[in-house]
Each structure stands twice: as structure tokens, then as C-alpha cells.
N, C-alpha and C positions, 0 to 999 in steps of 0.2 A: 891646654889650659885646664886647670881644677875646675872643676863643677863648684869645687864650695865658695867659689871665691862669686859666683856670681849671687844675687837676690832674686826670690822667685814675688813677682808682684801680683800677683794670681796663677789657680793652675793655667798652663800655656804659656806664661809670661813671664821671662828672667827680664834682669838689669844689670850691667855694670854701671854704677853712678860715675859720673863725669867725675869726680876728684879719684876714680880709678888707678889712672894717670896722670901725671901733670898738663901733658899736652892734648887733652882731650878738651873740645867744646862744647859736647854734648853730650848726652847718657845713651849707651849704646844698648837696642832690645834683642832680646832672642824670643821668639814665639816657636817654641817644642815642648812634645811631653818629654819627661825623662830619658826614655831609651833615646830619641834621636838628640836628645841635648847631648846625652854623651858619645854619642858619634862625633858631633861636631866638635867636642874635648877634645876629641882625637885625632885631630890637624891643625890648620894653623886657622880654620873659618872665624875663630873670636877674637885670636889676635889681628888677622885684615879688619876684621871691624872697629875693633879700638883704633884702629891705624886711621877706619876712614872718619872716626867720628871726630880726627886733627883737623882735618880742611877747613881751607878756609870756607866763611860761608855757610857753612854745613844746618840748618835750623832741625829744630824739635829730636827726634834721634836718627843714627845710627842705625839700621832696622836688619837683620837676618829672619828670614822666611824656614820654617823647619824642613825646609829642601835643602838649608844650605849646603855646604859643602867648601873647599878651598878653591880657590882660582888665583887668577892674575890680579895683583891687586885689590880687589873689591873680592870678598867671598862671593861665588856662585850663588844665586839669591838672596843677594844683599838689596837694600832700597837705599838711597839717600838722597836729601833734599837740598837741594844750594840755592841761596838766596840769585835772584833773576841780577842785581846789579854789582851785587859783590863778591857773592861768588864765586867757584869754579867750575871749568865743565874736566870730567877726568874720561877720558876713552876706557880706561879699565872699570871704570863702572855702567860700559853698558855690552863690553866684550870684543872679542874679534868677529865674532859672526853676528855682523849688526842686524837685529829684528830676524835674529832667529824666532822661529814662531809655529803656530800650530792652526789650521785650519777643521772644521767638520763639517762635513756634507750628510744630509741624512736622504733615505730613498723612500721609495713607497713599499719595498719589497719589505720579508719578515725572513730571520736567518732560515726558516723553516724553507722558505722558497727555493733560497739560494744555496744552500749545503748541496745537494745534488752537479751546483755549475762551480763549486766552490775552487778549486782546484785550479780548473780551466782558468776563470777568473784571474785566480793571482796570474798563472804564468802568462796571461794575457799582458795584466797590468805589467809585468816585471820586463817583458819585453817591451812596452809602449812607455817608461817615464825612463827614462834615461836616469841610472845612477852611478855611484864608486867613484873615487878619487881623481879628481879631474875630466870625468865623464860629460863630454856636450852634447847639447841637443841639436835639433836641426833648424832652429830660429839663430842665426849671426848679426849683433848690431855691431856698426863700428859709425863714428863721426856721431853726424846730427841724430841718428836713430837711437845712438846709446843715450845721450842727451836727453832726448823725448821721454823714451821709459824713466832717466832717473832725476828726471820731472814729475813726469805723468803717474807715475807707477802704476794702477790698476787702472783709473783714466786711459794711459794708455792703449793697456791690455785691449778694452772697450773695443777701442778709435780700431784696431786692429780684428778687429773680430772674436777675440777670444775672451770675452765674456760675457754672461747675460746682462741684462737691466737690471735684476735682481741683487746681481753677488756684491754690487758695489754700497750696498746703502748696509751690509750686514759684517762687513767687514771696518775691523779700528781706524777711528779718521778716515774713512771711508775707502780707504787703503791708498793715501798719498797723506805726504807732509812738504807744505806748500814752501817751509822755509828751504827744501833742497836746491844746493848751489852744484850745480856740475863740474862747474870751472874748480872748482876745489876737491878734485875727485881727479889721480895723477892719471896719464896715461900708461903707465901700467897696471891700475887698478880696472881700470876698461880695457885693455888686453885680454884680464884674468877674466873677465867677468862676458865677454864676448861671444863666448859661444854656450855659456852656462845656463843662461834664462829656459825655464821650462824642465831644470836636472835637479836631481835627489843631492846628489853629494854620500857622503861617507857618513860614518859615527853614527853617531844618534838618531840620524836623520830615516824616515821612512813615511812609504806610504801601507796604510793600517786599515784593510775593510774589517770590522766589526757589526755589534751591535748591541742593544741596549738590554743589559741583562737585569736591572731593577733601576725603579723609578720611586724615590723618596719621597719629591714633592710634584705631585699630578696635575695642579692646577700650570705653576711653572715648568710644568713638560709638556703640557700642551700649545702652551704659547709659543715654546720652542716650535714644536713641531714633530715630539718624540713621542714614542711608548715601547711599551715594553717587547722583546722581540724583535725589532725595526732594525733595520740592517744601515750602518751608517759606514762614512769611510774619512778616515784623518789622516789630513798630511802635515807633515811635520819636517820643515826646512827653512834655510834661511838666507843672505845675501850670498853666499859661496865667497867663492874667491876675492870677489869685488871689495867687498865687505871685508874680508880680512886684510884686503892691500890697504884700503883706509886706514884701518887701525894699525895697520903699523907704518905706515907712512905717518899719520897724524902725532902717534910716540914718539916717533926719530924727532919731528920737529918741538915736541914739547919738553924732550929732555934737554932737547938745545937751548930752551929758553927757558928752563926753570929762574935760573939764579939772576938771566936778565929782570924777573919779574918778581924778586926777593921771596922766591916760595924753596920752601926747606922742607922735606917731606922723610918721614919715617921710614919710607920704603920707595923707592924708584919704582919701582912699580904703577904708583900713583900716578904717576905721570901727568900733571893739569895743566890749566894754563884759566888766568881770570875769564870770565865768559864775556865780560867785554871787551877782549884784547882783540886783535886780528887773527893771533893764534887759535883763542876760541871760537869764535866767530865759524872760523874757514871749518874748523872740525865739525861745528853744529852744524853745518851748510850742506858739508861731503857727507857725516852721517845721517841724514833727514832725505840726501840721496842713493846712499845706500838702502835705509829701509823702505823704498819705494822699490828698488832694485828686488827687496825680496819678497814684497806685497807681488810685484807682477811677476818673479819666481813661482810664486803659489801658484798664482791666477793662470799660470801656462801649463803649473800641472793639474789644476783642475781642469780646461780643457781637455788634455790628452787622458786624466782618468775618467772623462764623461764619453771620450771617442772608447775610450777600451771598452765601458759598460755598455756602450750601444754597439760594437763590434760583437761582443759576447754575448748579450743577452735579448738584442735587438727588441722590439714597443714592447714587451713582457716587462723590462728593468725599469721601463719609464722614465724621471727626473731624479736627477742630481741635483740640492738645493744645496746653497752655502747656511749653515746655521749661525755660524762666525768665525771671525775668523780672527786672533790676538797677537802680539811682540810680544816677545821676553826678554832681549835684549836692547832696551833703545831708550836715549833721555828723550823727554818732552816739557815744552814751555806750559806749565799749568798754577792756576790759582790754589791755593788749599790755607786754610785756616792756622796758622800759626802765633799760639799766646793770644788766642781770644780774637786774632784781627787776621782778614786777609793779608795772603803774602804772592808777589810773584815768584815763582821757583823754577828751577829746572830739574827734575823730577828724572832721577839715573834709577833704571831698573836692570839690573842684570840677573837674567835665570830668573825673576820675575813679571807677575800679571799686573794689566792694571785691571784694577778693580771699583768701577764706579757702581750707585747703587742703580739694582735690576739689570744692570750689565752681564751678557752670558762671559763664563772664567770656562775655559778650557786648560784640563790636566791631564796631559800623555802619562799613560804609566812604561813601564818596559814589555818587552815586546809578547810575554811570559803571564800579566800578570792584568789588571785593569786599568782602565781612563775614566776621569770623572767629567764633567758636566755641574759645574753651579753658578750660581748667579750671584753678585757684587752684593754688599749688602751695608748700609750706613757707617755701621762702626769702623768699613776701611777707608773711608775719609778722615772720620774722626782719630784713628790711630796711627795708618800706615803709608798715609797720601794717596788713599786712594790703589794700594795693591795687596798681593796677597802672591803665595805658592808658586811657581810653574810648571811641576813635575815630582816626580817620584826622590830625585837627588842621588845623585852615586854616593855609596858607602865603598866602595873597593874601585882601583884605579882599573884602568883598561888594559894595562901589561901585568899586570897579579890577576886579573881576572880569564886572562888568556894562559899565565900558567897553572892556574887550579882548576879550569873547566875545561873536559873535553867539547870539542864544537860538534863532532858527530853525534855522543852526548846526549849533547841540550837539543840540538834537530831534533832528533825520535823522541826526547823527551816531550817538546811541545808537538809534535806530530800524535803522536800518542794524547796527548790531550785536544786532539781534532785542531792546534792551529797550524795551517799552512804558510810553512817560511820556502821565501824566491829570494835569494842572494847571491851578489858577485861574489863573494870571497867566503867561503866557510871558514876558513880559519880565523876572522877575523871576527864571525859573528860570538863567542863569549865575552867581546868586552860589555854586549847590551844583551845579557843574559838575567832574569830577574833577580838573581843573587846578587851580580854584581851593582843592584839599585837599594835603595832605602824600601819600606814598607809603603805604599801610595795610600794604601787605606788608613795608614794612621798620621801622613800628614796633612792628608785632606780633614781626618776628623781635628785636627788642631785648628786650621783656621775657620774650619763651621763652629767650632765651641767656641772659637774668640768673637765670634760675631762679624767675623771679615768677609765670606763669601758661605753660603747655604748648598747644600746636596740637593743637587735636581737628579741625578740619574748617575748608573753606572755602567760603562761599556766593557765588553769584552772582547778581546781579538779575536777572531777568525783567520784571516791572510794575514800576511807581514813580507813587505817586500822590502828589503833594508840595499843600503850600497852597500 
């Protein structure tokens, strides 16, 4: 898409006005500076948004996050809003890896401490969290046990031993979503997902010891529980398999019933179904059991990265605390202001935070490069329903990124800069090479200058143990 075609309504903030297109019902926003606005020119991220601001239902705009990037249907950190009774719920607006997501744990150690065990560490951690392509752990649910978890999700965890009192009041919705329906969750998506609970998975996914290389706002770092130097540790994964059989199970059946439901849509991809239909219905039910599926994903490797830290560095490492714990992929049934009056909505976030205010917003960078730490701040009620960023955003695909970067490479390259990478597949590790990401420092300063979420601190890697 041409950059000139859109309106800038302050710095940060384009527009395509709804008379764009004919078929548009809404005005669609982009929140980027410059350089990333023209990233996003350069795929198809502005035309899916025009696409989604057709739906039906769809209230106030259209929204792209300057992470965006192209996806399935909905661009990669897109938001959209759909009205609670009229409506539609679309699976591609909250992705295949439902409630993919990011956790942070922080210690009482200083990286000063740990640099010496540094090493050990990962390859501890690398042997203890099960990761790569299809990789299980040693927890198997099957029948009523998978059922429990993708009820319970970190309730679960609990009831089973593997979490404290603590991680549960610090993690979103407290890491369950009470509307999950099981029964609508195929048996082969519980097959897939059977021996997964407790595993990394491929891609993106990783667990990340760090630590806090500067702190912006000190008062809000303290309430965290951060300072500067503090050794923290982020994981970053999501429902695996389970999670992706939903979504394509829930597709299958929503493109069968498109035209029964007189919806006509720009791109099959969209794939929806009214959110009061049965069709809908069953998909909010299965994905709300899904992202409980990856709430207690986490919560199992936060266990096993708490057994590795006290394997390795036994009463010296001390406690493991959950700081928070957020989705990036998943709709939720929320209130927000819409033309002056409240509205009920179902709130599609994909590759997006939500963002209420004083709320802690976790931003993974690439494995190469930093993570942020900020907190929620009014203005993303008032603009963006309540979201904001979730990441650094790929600029280069993961097979152009695997023929331009050697992988031996980027190892001694980041080794060379003291981080320690532990992975199954070398060859595989330049698709999440910092090249192959957007700039994280300047999409995080876009949504601090829009007033959407504020800089508390910045982390930097240390270990990286990726699948």
C-alpha cells in the first residue's frame, strides 16, 4: 500500500477514513513512526486491515499496533472490536497459537552474581524445559485430566502442585477463562496437545534469563519488584498444538457456514461466524479452553525453570517470583467506551497486549536485542480498547532470513556479545536473529509517546534457550 494514501492524525497516528473503501465500516488506525509505517507498506498488513474494518459488528476502528506485520487474515498485531450481540467472533483475529504469551519471573540475584554460573545455567535450563517441534514433556493428560487443565488452566496447575499461591493473583485473569467449553475442543486437538503441557515448542518461542539493564520510571519499578542489574527470566510460549488444532478445526467449520449465515467476506481468510450463533459460540468456548491450555503451559515451565534454578544454584538463587504474566493472541468478552456510551464487545487481539491502566505490559524483543517492561496507561482505554504492542514484529520472513544469515554466524555473534544461546536446531536458529525483527526500541517508544503504555525498564538477554 502507498504511505500517501493514508492520513497522519498526529505524530504515531495514521488513518485510512472509512469512505477508503466502499465496504469499510469503520476507519482503520495505524500507530507507527515513519520507518515502521513503511515496513508495514511493504506487505499486505494495511490491506488485512481494511479487510477487517468490513465485519460485521466491528465498532470505533480497525487498529494495527506498530509491531504489525502480515498474517492470516487479521495482520499480526491487529485489535478489533465487535459488538457483544451483533457481531462476529473471527479465529484469525486471535491466531493459531491461541494465548500465545509472555511470562517474567524476577530473582533476588544481580547478573553480577550469576555471570560466573552463567553458562551452566542455560544448559541446565535447555535440558530441563522440553523444547523443538513436537517435543513432549513428562506430564500426559488424556480424558477427564485434559478436561481439568482446559477448565482450570493455572487453578489447575495449583490443585497439582505446580504452582505457588503467589503466581496466580499476578498472572491475566488470573490465568483461567471461566467461559472454556472442553466439549468443544476435538479429540484430536487433545491428542496434540497430550503430552505438550510443560514444552517450549519451535519458532519464536523461548525461555530467556536476562536482566534489567535500565530502569525509566523507579517508582513503577519498584512496585514491580525490579532494579537495575536484577537478573529476571521470560518465557515466551503458547497453547502448541492444541491450540492450533482449535483453530483449524474451528476454520473448517466456519467456512462451511459462511454463506448459511449471509456473511460475504473480502478474504476467506476472515473466516467468522455471528458470535451469537452456535458456530460462535463453540469457538469462544474451545478458544477460552485453549488459552487456559497455555496459562498452565507456562505455569509447568515455570515450575521446571524454578527446579533448574535450584538444581543449579541451590539457597544462593533463592525465589523465583512471577512478575506477570500476559496473551497476545486471544478475544475476551470486555466493556469499553464506545461514541461516548458503554458497549459490550469481544475484544480480538492478535500479536497484541491488553493494556488496562497500571497494568504491567510485557514486550519480548529478539533473542539478540532487548525486552521492555511497561505499564498500561489511560489513553489505551480511551484509543485502543484497552491494548497496545506485543513484540518487536518480524520485518523479514523466516525462509529469507535462513538464506541471508549464517546460523554459526549469529551464534558467535551473540556469544561474542556474552549471550548464551542452548538450541535444538542450529540451522533453524536465523529465523529469530535480530535482523530478522523490527527495531523494539522504537516500537515500544511509539506507544509510550501515544500515551498507551509508559517505560518502566529495559531487559537484556543473557541465556536463550529457543527450540
Amino acid at each position: 500500500m502507498d504511505k500517501a494514501l493514508l492520513t497522519q492524525i498526529r505524530e504515531g497516528l495514521w488513518e485510512l477514513p472509512r469512505g477508503f473503501r466502499a465496504d469499510m465500516r469503520v476507519p482503520a488506525r495505524v500507530y507507527a513512526d515513519e520507518t515502521l509505517l513503511e515496513a508495514m507498506c511493504g506487505d499486505r498488513s494495511l490491506d488485512q486491515l481494511v479487510n477487517v474494518a468490513t465485519l460485521p459488528g466491528i465498532v470505533g476502528y480497525a487498529l494495527a499496533m506498530p509491531d504489525a506485520h502480515e498474517g492470516y487474515g487479521f495482520p499480526v498485531g491487529g485489535v478489533a472490536a465487535f459488538d457483544a450481540q451483533d457481531g462476529i467472533v473471527s479465529p484469525g483475529g486471535i491466531g493459531y497459537d491461541i494465548n500465545c504469551g509472555v511470562r517474567l519471573l524476577r530473582s533476588s540475584l544481580t547478573i553480577q552474581d550469576l555471570r560466573p554460573r552463567l553458562r551452566d545455567l542455560g544448559h541446565t535450563l535447555y535440558r530441563t524445559v522440553p523444547s523443538g517441534l513436537g517435543g513432549g514433556g513428562a506430564l500426559s493428560l488424556t480424558g477427564r485430566e485434559m478436561d481439568r487443565v482446559l477448565r482450570g488452566g493455572v487453578g489447575r496447575m495449583a490443585e497439582l502442585g505446580y504452582a505457588e499461591a503467589e503466581d496466580g493473583p499476578n498472572i491475566e485473569s488470573g490465568g483461567v477463562l471461566n467461559a472454556a467449553e472442553p466439549d468443544h475442543v476435538s479429540d484430536n486437538a487433545k491428542r496434540r496437545g497430550a503430552d505438550q503441557l510443560g514444552t517450549m515448542g519451535s519458532g519464536n518461542h523461548f525461555v530467556e534469563v536476562g536482566y534489567v539493564e535500565r530502569v525509566f520510571d523507579a517508582a513503577a519499578a519498584r512496585r514491580l519488584g525490579l532494579s537495575e542489574g536484577q537478573v529476571t527470566v521470560l518465557i515466551h510460549t503458547g497453547s502448541r498444538g492444541l491450540g492450533h488444532q482449535i483453530a483449524t478445526d474451528h476454520i473448517r467449520i466456519m467456512m462451511q457456514t459462511l454463506a448459511g449465515h449471509g456473511l460475504s467476506l473480502p478474504d476467506r481468510e476472515l473466516a467468522c461466524a455471528p458470535v451469537r450463533s452456535p458456530e460462535g459460540q463453540a469457538y469462544l468456548g474451545a478458544m477460552a479452553a485453549g488459552a487456559n491450555f497455555a496459562w498452565a503451559n507456562r505455569q509447568l515451565i515455570t515450575w521446571e525453570v524454578r527446579n533448574a534454578w535450584r538444581q543449579e544454584l541451590g539457597a544462593a538463587g533463592g525465589a523465583l517470583e512471577v512478575v506477570y504474566d500476559v496473551a497476545h493472541n486471544i478475544a475476551k468478552a470486555e466493556t469499553h467506551t464506545v461514541d461516548g456510551n458503554p458497549r459490550d464487545v469481544i475484544v480480538h487481539r492478535k500479536g497484541a497486549t491488553r493494556c488496562f491502566p497500571d497494568q504491567p505490559v510485557l514486550i519480548p524483543g529478539s533473542m539478540g536485542t532487548a525486552s521492555y517492561v511497561l505499564l498500561g496507561q489511560p489513553g489505551a482505554l480511551t484509543e485502543t480498547f484497552g491494548s497496545t504492542c506485543h513484540g518487536a514484529g518480524r520485518r523479514m520472513s523466516r525462509t529469507r532470513a535462513k538464506k541471508q544469515i549464517n546460523s554459526r554466524e549469529l551464534r558467535d555473534r551473540l556469544e561474542e556479545q556474552g549471550i548464551v544461546i542452548d538450541t535444538k536446531s542450529l540451522r533453524d536458529l536465523p529465523e529469530e536473529a535480530p535482523e530478522a525483527y523490527k527495531d523494539v526500541d522504537a516500537v515500544v517508544q511509539v506507544v509510550h509517546r501515544a500515551g498507551l503504555a509508559n517505560m518502566v525498564a529495559r531487559l537484556r538477554p543473557a541465556a536463550v534457550i529457543k527450540g
